[in-house]
Structures are given as structure tokens and as C-alpha cells.
C-alpha positions as CSV (number, residue, x, y, z in Angstrom):
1,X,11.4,-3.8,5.4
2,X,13.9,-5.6,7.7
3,X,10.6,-8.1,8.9
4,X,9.8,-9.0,4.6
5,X,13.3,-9.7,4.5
6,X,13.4,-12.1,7.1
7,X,10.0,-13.4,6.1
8,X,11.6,-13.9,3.0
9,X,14.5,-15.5,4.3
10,X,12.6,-18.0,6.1
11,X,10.0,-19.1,3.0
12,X,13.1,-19.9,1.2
13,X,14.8,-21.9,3.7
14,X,11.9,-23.8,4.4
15,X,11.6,-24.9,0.7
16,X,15.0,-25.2,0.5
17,X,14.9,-28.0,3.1
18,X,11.7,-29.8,1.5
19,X,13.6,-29.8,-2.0
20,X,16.2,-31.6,-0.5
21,X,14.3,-34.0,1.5
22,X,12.0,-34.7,-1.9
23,X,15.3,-35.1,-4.2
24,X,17.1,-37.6,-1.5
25,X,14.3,-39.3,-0.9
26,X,13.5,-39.9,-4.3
27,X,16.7,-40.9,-5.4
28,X,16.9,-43.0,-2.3
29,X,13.8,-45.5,-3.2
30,X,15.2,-45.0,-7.1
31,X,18.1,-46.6,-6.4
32,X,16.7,-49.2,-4.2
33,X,19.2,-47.6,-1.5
34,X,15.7,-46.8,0.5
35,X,12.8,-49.3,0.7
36,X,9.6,-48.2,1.9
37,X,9.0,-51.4,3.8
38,X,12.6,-51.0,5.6
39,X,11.6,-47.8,6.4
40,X,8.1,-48.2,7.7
41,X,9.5,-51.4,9.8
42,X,12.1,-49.1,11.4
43,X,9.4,-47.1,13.3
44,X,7.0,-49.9,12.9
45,X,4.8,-48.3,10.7
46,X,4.0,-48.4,7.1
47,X,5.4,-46.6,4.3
48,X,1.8,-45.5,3.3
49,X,1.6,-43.3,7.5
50,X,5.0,-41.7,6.5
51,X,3.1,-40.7,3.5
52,X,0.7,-39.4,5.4
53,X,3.2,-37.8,7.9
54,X,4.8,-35.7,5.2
55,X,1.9,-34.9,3.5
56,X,0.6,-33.7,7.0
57,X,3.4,-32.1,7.8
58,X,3.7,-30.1,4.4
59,X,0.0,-29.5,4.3
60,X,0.3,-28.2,8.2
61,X,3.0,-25.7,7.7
62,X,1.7,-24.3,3.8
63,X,-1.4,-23.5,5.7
64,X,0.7,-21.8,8.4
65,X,2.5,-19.9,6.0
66,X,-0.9,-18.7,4.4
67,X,-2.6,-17.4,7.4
68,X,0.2,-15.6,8.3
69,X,1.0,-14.6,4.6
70,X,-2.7,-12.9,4.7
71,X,-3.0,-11.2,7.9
72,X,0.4,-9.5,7.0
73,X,-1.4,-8.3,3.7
74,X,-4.0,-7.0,5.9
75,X,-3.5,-3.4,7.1
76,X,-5.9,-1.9,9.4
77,X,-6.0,1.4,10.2
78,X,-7.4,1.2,14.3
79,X,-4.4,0.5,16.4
80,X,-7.1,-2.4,17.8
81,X,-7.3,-4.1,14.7
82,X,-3.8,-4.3,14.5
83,X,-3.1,-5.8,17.4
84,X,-5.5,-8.8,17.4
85,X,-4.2,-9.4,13.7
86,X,-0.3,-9.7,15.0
87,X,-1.8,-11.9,17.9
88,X,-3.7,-14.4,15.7
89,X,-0.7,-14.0,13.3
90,X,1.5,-15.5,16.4
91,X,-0.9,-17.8,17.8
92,X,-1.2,-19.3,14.4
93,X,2.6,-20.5,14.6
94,X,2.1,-22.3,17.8
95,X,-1.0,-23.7,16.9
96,X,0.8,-25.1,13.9
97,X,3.5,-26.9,16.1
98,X,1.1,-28.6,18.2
99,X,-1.3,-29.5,15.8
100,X,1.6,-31.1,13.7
101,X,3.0,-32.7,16.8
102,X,0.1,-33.9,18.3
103,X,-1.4,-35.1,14.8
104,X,1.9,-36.5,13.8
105,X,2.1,-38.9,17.2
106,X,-1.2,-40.0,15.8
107,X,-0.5,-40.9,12.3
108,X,2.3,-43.2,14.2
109,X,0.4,-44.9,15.5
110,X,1.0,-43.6,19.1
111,X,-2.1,-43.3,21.7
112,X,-2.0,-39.8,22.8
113,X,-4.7,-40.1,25.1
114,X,-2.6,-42.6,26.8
115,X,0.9,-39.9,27.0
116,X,-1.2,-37.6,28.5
117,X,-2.5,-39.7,31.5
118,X,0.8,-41.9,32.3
119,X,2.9,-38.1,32.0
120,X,0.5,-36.0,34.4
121,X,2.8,-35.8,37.1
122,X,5.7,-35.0,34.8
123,X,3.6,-32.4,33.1
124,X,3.2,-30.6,36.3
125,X,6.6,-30.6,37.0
126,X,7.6,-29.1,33.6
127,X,3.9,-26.4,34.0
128,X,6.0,-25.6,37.3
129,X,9.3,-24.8,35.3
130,X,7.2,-23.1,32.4
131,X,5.3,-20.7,35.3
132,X,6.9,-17.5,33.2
133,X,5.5,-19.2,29.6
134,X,2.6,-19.5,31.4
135,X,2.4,-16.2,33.0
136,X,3.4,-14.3,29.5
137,X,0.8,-15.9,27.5
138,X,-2.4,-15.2,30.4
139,X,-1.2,-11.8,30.7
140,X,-0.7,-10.9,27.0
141,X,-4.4,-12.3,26.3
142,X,-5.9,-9.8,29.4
143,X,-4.0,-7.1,28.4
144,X,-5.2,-7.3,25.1
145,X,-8.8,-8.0,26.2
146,X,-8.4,-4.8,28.3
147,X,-7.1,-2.5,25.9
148,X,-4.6,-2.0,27.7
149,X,-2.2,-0.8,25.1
150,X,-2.5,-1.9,20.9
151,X,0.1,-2.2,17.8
152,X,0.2,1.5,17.0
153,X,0.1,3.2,20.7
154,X,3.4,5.0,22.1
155,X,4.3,3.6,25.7
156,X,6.6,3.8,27.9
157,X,7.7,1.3,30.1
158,X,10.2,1.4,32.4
159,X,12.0,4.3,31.2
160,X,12.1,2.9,27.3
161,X,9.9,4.5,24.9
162,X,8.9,3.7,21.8
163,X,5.8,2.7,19.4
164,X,4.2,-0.8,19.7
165,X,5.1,-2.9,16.6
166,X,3.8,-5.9,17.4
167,X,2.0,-7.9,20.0
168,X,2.8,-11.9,19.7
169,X,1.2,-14.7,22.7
170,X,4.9,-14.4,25.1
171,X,6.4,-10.8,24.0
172,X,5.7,-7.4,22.9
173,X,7.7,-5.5,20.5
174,X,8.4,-1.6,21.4
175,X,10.5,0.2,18.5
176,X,12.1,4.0,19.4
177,X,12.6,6.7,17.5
178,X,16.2,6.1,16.8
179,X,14.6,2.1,15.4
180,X,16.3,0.1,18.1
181,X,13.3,-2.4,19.0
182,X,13.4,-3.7,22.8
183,X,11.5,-7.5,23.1
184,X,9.7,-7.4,26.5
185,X,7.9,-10.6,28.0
186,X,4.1,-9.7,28.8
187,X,4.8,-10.4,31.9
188,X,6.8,-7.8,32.2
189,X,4.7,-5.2,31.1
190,X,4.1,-3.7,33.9
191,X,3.6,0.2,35.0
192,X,2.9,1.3,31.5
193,X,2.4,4.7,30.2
194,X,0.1,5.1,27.5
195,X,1.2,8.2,25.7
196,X,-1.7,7.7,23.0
197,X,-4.8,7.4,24.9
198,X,-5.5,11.0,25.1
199,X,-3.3,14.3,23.5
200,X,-0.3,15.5,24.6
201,X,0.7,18.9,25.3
202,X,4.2,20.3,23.3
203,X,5.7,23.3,25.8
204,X,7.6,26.1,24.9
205,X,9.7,28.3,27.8
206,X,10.9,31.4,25.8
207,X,12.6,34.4,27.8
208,X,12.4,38.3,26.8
209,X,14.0,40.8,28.7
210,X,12.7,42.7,31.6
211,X,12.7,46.2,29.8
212,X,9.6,44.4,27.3
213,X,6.6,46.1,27.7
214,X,4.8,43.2,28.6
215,X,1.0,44.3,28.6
216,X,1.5,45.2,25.2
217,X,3.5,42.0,24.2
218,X,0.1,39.7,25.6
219,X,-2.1,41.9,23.2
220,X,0.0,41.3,19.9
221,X,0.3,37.4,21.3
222,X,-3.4,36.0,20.1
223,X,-2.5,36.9,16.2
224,X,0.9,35.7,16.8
225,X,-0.5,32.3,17.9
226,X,-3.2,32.1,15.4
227,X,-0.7,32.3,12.5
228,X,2.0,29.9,14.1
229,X,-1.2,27.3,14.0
230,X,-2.8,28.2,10.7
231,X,0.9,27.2,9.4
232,X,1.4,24.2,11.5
233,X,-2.6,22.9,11.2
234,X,-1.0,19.1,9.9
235,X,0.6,18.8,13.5
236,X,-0.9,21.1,15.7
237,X,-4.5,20.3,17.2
238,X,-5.3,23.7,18.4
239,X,-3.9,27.0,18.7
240,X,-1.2,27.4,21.0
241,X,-1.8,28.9,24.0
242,X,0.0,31.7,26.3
243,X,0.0,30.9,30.0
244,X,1.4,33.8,31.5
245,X,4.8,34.3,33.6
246,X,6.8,31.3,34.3
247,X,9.7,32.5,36.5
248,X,11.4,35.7,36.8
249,X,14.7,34.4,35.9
250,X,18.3,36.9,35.8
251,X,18.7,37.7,32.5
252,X,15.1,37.4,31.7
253,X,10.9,37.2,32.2
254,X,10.7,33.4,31.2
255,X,7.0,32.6,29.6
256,X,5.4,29.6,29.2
257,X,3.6,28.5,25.9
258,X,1.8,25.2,25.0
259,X,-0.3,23.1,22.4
260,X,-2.2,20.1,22.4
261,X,-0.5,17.9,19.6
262,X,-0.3,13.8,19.2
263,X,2.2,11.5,21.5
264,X,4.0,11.4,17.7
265,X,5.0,14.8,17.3
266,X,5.4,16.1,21.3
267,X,9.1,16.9,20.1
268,X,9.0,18.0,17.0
269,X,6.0,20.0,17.5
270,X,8.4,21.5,20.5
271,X,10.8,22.7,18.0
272,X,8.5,23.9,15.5
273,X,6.7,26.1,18.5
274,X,9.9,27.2,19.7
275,X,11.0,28.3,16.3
276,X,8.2,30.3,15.5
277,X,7.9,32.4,18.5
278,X,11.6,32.7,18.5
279,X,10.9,35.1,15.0
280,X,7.7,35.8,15.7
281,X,8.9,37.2,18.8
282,X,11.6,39.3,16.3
283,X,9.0,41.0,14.4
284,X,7.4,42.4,17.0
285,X,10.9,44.0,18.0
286,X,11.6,41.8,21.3
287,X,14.9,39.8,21.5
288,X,15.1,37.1,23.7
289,X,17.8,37.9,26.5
290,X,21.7,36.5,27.2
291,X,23.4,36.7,30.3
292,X,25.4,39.7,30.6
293,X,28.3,41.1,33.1
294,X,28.7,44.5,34.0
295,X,32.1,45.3,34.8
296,X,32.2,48.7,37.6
297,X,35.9,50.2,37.7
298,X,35.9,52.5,41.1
């Protein structure tokens, strides 16, 4: 919602600005205030390349807007597909700027052929300075070639998790649960944890006292699992699973229970597990334990 609004926000700026440059300039040449050949001999060009240039320019940016305006309208449902569309949407933008640069030089009049060869030296300086630009963009495009990670996936990277929300040529967008979004240069994705590749496991520690007859608890546990999945089947992947004795802890025999769920519902899958046993547990007539002090008077 926040992204439409500044979408939004942008669209209207930008024709906001061209309304204002179309109503001056008209009233400029209306009023004889502007002359078209005064103005083409001030950059020593003629008033029929600034037409050009604008219309360029204009042209340029509305098909900008439209390629960007249709890949948001697309929405894929492989975390893949998502992430090449939110690269082509961001490669689009820069394309645009150089293409209107480079084009606009042109339409000048100005030999860019000839830029390029009497700047080389300078360009290497500045490729120098741009080394992290440079580094960002190369390593986006492998990553993404390498499926590394994709718009969609839950990673964590360097101690900051979150879902991927977008993937642009420079920086990747990670957004948490609590919808603070952290903007990380590709280059500095490094040492990531993909936490959708595969399943991940929810685990539940849940204590009962040491007076539980426990060979008789582990028979009643299969039905008790079976129904905590049958009731949880939109989360949980497969039925939870008792792996025995965990620790022998003081006020209690601590055992250990687990189920394979997605990265996106680990914790509340957690709660939902630990909930259920917790009564589940009740039924069957075991409470789970508190520490207690016994006092001895002599």
C-alpha cells in the first residue's frame, strides 16, 4: 500500500512539472516574451531539436512509466518470477536515464562518440570511485542467475530477518515481521541464510512431572499428535513428532516435540504446538510441573 502511494505520488509530480513547463512555455512564445529562434541560438540549435528533445524526453519517460506500470500489474506466483520482474522493473529506470541522456546529447547536436574517446582517462577515474556501483550491480545479476535467494524467500543476513520484497540492479529490500524494511547493497549480501529453500522444523520443550507414568504417556502420545495435526493441516506439513527425553530437569522430565512447517509460520506454528499439548497433555490427567520448596522444621 505504502509503494502505490508513493508510486502515486511520483506520477503526479511528474505531470505536475510537465503542466507547468507546457503552460509557461506556451505563454512564453504567446506573448513574444520567448522566441523559438532566441532560444535555439542560445544552445546553438534549432527550435525544431528542442522539439525533438521534449518530445524525446516525454516519449522516454511515458514509456518508462508503462513498463513499470505493467510489470507491477503482473503478479507471479514463483518467488523466481518475482524477482526477475522487480529486476527488469529497476533496470528499466536506468535504462531510461541513459537512453534519454545519451539520445538527448544527440538530438544537440553533440558527437558522443567523440565524449567517449577524449573522456577515457576520466572515465576510469570516476569507474575507480564507482567500484561499489560497480560491484552491487555484478553481484545482484550473479546472485540472481544463481538463485541464490528470490522476491518471496525468508533470509537472514547478518542477524536481520525478514522476507525479500524486492530485488532492484544496486539493493535488495528485506521487510520483518514487525514491517521495518532494511535496504542492503548486493554487495553486501553476503553469508545468507535461506530459510525457504527447504522446511523448517517448529520445536516444542514441554515438562511433566517425574511421578508421570511415562510408558503409558508415549502410548496415548500418537492419537494426541494426530489430532493436534488434523486441526492444524493449513500450517502444519506433517504430524508432529515425539522425540523422547530431552533433559531431566528439577522440577520436571522435559520432552521434546517437533513438526516440519514453512520458514513463515516457524513461530506461530511454535505456539499453536505448544498450546495444544499444553491441554492435550490436561486431558490425559498430566500437569506440567512448577518449581516447588519444601520447607523441613527439625
Amino acid at each position: 500500500m505504502e509503494k502505490e502511494q508513493k508510486e502515486k505520488g511520483s506520477l503526479k509530480k511528474m505531470l505536475i512539472y510537465a503542466a507547468l513547463l507546457i503552460i509557461v512555455a506556451v505563454l512564453g512564445i504567446a506573448t513574444g516574451l520567448i522566441r523559438l529562434d532566441e532560444l535555439g541560438a542560445m544552445f546553438s540549435v534549432s527550435g525544431a531539436s528542442l522539439l525533438k528533445l521534449a518530445v524525446m524526453l516525454f516519449g522516454v519517460l511515458l514509456l518508462e512509466n508503462l513498463v513499470v506500470f505493467v510489470l507491477g500489474s503482473i503478479k507471479p506466483k514463483s518467488h523466481r518470477a518475482r524477482s526477475v520482474v522487480s529486476l527488469i522493473s529497476s533496470l528499466a529506470k536506468y535504462v531510461a536515464f541513459i537512453v534519454i541522456l545519451c539520445w538527448g546529447l544527440a538530438i544537440l547536436g553533440v558527437n558522443i562518440g567523440t565524449i567517449v574517446a577524449s573522456v577515457g582517462i576520466l572515465a576510469l577515474i570516476v569507474g575507480f570511485s564507482a567500484e561499489s556501483l560497480i560491484a552491487d550491480v555484478v553481484t545482484g545479476t550473479f546472485m540472481l542467475l544463481e538463485n541464490q535467494y528470490n522476491v518471496g524467500d525468508i533470509v537472514e543476513v547478518n542477524g536481520f530477518r525478514g522476507t525479500v520484497t524486492s530485488i532492484g540492479i544496486r539493493t535488495t529490500c528485506i521487510t520483518d515481521t514487525g514491517d521495518n524494511v532494511k535496504i542492503i547493497n548486493n554487495s553486501e549480501m553476503k553469508n545468507i541464510l535461506n530459510r525457504s529453500d527447504n522446511l523448517s522444523r517448529a520445536i516444542s520443550d514441554i515438562a511433566i512431572p517425574y511421578e508421570t507414568d511415562i510408558e503409558k504417556l508415549e502410548g496415548e502420545l500418537p492419537k494426541l499428535l494426530e489430532e493436534i495435526y488434523s486441526a492444524h493441516t493449513d500450517t502444519m506439513q506433517k504430524t508432529p513428532q515425539y522425540l523422547g527425553v530431552q533433559a531431566l530437569e528439577d522440577s520436571g522430565i522435559l520432552l521434546r516435540f517437533v513438526v516440519e512447517v514453512s520458514e513463515k509460520n516457524i513461530f506461530s506454528s511454535t505456539r499453536t504446538l505448544n498450546r495444544d499439548l499444553l491441554l492435550g497433555f490436561r486431558k490425559l490427567g498430566v500437569e506440567c510441573p512448577f518449581p516447588q520448596l519444601d520447607v523441613h522444621n527439625k
